[in-house]
N, C-alpha and C positions, 0 to 999 in steps of 0.2 A: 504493500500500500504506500502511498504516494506521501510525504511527511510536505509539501509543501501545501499551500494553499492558492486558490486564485483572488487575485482583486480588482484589476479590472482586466477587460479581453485583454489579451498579448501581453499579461505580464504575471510572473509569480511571486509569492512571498512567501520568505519563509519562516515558519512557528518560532515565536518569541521574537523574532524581531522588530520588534517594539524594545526592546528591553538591550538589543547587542551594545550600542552604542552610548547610553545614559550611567554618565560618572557626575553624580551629585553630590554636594560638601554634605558635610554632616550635617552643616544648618539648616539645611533643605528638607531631610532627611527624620529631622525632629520635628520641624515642623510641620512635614507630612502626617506623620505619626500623632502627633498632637492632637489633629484632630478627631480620635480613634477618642484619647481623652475627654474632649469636650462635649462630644455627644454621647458619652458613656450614660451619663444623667438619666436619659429615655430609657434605656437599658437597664439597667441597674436598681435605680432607684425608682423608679416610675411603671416598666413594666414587671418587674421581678419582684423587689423586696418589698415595696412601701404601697405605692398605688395599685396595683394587680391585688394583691390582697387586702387592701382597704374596700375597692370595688367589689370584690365577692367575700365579703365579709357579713354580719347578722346585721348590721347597718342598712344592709339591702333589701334583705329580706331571707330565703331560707340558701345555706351555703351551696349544697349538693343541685340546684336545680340552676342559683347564680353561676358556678363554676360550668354545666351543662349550658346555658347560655353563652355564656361568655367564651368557651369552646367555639360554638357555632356562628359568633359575633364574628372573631379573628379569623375562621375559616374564610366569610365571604371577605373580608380585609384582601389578603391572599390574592382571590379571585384578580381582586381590583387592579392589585400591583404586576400581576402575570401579564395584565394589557398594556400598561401603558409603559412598565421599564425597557422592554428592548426598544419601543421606536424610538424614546426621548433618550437612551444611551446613545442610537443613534445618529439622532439630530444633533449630539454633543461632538459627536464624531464630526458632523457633515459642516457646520456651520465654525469646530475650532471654539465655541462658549462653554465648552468642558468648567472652568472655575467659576465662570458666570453662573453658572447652573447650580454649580455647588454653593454657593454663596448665597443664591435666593432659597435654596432647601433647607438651607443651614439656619437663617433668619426665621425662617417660615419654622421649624421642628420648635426653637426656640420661643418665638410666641404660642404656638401649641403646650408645649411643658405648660409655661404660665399660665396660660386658662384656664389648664384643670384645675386650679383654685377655687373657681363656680362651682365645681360637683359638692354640694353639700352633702352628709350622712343621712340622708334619706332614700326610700325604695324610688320615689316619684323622677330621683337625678340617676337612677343605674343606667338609664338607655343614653342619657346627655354624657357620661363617663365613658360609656361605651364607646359612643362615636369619635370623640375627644381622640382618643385611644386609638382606635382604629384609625382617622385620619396623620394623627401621629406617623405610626406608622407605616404607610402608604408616605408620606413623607421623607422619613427615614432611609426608606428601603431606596426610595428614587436618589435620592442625596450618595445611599452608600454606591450605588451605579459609578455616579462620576468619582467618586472618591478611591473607587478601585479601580479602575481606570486612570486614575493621577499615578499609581504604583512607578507607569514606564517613565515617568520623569525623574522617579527617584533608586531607580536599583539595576542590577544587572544581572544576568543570570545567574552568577556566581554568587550573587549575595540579595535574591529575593527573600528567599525562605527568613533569610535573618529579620531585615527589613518588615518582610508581613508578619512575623514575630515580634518585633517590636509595636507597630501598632495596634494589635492585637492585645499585647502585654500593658501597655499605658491605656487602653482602655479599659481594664480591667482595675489597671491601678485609679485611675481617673474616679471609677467606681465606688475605689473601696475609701478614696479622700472625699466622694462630696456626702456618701454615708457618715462620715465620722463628724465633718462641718455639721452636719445635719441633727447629729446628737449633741455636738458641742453644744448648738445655740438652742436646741426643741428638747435635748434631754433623751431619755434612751423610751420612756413609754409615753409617746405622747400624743394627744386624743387629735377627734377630726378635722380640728381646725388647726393645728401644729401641724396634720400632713399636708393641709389643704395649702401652708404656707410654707412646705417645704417643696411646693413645686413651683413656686414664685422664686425661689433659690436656684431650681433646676435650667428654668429657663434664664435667669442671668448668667449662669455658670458655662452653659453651652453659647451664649455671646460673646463673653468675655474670652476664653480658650480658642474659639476656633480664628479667634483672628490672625496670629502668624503662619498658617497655611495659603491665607489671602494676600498674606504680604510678600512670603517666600516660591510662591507658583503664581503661574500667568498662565493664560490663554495662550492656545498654539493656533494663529488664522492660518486657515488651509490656501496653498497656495493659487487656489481657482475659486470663484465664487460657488456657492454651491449652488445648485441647481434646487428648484422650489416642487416640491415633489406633491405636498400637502398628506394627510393625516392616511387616504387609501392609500395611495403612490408609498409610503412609508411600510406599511406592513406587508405591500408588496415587494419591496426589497428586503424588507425580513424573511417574508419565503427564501428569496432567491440566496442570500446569505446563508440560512440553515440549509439549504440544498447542497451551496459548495461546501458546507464543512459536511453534510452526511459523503459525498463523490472525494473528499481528497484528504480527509482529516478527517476520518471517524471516528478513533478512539475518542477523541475529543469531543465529539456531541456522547457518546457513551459516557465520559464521564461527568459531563454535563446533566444527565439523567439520574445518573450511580448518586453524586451530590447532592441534586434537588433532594433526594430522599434521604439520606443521611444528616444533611442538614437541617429537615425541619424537624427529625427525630433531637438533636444538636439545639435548637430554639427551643423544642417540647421542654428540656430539661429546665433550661431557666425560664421559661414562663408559667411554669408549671409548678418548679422548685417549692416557692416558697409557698403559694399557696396550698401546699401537702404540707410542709412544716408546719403550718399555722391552723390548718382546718383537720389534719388526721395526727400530728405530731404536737399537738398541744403547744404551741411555741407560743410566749407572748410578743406583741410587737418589738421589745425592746433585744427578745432572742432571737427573732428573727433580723435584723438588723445586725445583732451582734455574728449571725453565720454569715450573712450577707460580708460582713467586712472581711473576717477569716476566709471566707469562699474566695473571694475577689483578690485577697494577696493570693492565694496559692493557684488559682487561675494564670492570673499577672504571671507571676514567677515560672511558673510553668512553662508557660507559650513560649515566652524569651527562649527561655533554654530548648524546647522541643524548634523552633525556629533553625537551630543553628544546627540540629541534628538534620533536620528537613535538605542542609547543604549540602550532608556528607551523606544518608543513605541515599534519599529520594522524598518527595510528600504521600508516596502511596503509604510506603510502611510506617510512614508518622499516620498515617491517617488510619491504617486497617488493625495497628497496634491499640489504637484510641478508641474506635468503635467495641473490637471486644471486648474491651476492661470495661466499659459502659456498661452492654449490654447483662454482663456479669454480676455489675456494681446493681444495676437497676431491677435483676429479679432476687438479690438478697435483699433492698429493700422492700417486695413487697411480700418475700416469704418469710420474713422475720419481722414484720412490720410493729408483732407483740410484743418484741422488745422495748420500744418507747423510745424516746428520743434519742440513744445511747447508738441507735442501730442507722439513722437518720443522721447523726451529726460525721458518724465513724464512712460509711460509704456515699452518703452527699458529698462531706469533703473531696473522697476520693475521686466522685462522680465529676468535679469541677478541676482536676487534674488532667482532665482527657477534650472537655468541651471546646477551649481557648486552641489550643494544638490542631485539633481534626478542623478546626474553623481556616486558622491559618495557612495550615499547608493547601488546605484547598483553594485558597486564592492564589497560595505559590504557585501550584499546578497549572493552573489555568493561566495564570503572566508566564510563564516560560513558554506557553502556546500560542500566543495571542499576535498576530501580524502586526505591522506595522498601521498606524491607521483603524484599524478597527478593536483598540479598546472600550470605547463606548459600549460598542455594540455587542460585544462578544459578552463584556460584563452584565449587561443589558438582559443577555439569553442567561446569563446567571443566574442574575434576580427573575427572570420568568420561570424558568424550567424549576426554581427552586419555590417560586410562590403555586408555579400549577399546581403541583403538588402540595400545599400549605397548609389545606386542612388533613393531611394526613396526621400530623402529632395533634391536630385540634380533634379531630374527629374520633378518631383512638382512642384519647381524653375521656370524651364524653361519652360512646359506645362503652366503653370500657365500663366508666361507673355504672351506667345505666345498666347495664348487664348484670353487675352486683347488687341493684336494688330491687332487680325482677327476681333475682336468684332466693335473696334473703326476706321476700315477700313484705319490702317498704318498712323492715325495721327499722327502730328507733336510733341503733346502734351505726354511724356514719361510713359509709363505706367508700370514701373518698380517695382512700389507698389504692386502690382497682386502678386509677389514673396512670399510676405507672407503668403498668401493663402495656396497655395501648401505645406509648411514649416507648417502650424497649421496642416492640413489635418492629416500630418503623424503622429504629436505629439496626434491627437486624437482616430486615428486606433492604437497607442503601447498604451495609456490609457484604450480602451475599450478591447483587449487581455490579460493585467496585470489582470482584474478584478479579473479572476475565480483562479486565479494563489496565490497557498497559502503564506504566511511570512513562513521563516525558523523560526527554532522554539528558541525563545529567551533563549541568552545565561544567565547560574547563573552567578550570581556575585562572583569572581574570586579572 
């Protein structure tokens, strides 16, 4: 099979070249990275530890039916971002506004954090919280397009994996410092309207950070004006694009598929995390927060280092090493689940050992493949191929509990633990599709 690519008639490109020629200083390089920091916020603190569990908390209304909603919320979320992320990584490609774009998503994610101050603790604000959330991220996800896509400005074959281990790792760090600001000034158990005003903290904090990214990267104008194709014309060159990569690079849409799946099993875990701390692991807000910080160094630290391995094996075996310890980690939590917190603090952490790594090398992966000229777009099919499939760890989720409620005939006793279930499942269908799916082929040393 053919390792190059086509890009336009009579000419070839070949995988990764985007990435041969970019020798970036280190300032560039942080400040790329930085911005992994600054939008940690949504992540972390807003969909994981603090507001994801505040939203499906007794505040709402009943947990097991909120968390079954709110599964199905994010599911169509998903839907949304599968349509629109390849043409607009696209259009970042065609028109050269790559940072432009990233700047207005970044503005935009940042006034969203802040909003959700509105969601008051009541049942009548869960759908207004929902949306909030959902729009969020649909945001997010379009923002992270062009952001992985900025990669080829800053790394080069030889030292991506490190690179996306870095920003990977300060986001994570990013996490576990706006958690700790957040107790410093709110205190460690602090009621609805302390959360409601730690997301007025979220959205400064993703202002303030992402600005040397915008200072240290520019717009790349393409050297032809692009031609005006409009919104059909766009996803008709998105066929024609998945078509040359299925004819000349097809491992690469394979692993494009392999990903989608693996990584929304990969998102199940933290959107899902804390809310099983808190609704089947008795956790109070102040412990949940306090895993939250613990979680987030050993994620951090993690990534970093599994990065630099990513150089010397490859990103398949960082990635297929990461999945099975999961899937492992994830059915001793729910067959020991009687042990209590003890069982939940000891393989969660583990669990967050593996998450930041299998994330990372997959972006390595895919920048060592990616031609010259079509990062947008390639990353585009990224967030597509990975949101088509997005209700897969939502759905999981919520089949799963639900299955445990019909099983135990609507007992009293919470069966929210069953969650996890459905969240292994997926992590071990994107495991068993990676298999046959080759390593890009390792870069020389540079």
């Amino acid at each position: 099979m053919s390792n190059t690519i086509e890009n336009q008639p009579g000419t070839t490109v070949i995988p990764g070249e985007a990435l041969r020629s970019t020798r970036a200083s280190k300032g560039k390089v942080f400040s790329w990275a930085l911005w992994d920091w600054a939008t940690q916020p949504f992540a972390t603190v807003i969909t994981t530890f603090v507001f994801g569990v505040y939203l499906t908390s007794s505040y709402f209304g009943d947990t097991d039916q909120l968390s079954i909603d709110y599964g199905w919320a994010m599911a169509g979320v998903g839907i949304i971002i599968a349509l629109l992320a390849p043409v607009l990584g696209q259009g970042s490609d065609r028109t050269g506004h790559r940072m432009r774009n990233l700047l207005i998503t970044t503005m935009l994610l940042a006034v969203i954090s802040a909003s959700l101050y509105f969601v008051m603790p009541s049942p009548s604000y869960f759908w207004l919280g929902v949306a909030l959330l959902g729009l969020g991220n649909v945001v997010a996800e379009i923002a992270n397009v062009n952001y992985y896509a900025a990669i080829d400005q800053v790394s080069t074959p030889a030292n991506v994996g490190r690179v996306s281990g870095l920003g990977w790792g300060l986001g994570y760090l990013g996490g576990i410092s706006i958690l700790l600001l957040i107790v410093a000034v709110l205190g460690m158990d602090f009621p609805p309207e302390d959360i409601r005003f730690a997301m007025l903290m979220c959205g400064a904090w993703t202002l303030i950070f992402s600005v040397p990214i915008f200072l240290a990267l520019k717009d790349r104008r393409p050297d032809v004006a692009p031609e005006k194709i409009g919104v059909i014309g766009a996803y008709r060159e998105l066929g024609r694009s998945i078509m040359r990569v299925w004819r000349t690079a097809r491992h690469t849409l394979y692993f494009l598929i392999a990903s989608a799946v693996f990584r929304d099993g990969l998102s199940g875990v933290f959107t899902y995390g804390a809310i099983l701390a808190a609704g089947t692991f008795g956790f109070s807000g102040g412990e949940v927060i306090i895993f939250g910080i613990v979680a987030n160094v050993t994620a951090g630290v993690s990534t970093m280092l599994f990065g630099m391995l990513d150089d010397k094996v490859g990103p398949k075996r960082v990635i297929m090493f990461s999945l099975v310890s999961m899937v492992v980690l994830g059915l001793a939590i729910f067959f020991f689940h009687d042990m209590g917190k003890i069982i939940f603090w000891v393989c969660g952490l583990l669990l967050t050992l593996f998450v930041g790594p299998a994330q990372s090398a997959s972006r390595s992966y895919l920048a060592r493949m990616i031609p010259e000229g079509q990062s947008g777009e390639i990353f585009g099919l990224y967030a597509t191929t990975g949101r088509a499939v997005s209700f897969l760890s939502s759905i999981g989720w919520a089949v799963s509990i639900g299955i445990a409620v019909a099983l135990t005939g609507g007992s009293d006793e919470s069966v929210q633990y069953a969650g996890i279930l459905g969240i292994v499942v997926v992590l071990l269908i994107g495991l068993i599709v990676l298999i046959p799916v080759k390593d890009p082929t390792r870069a020389r040393t540079v």
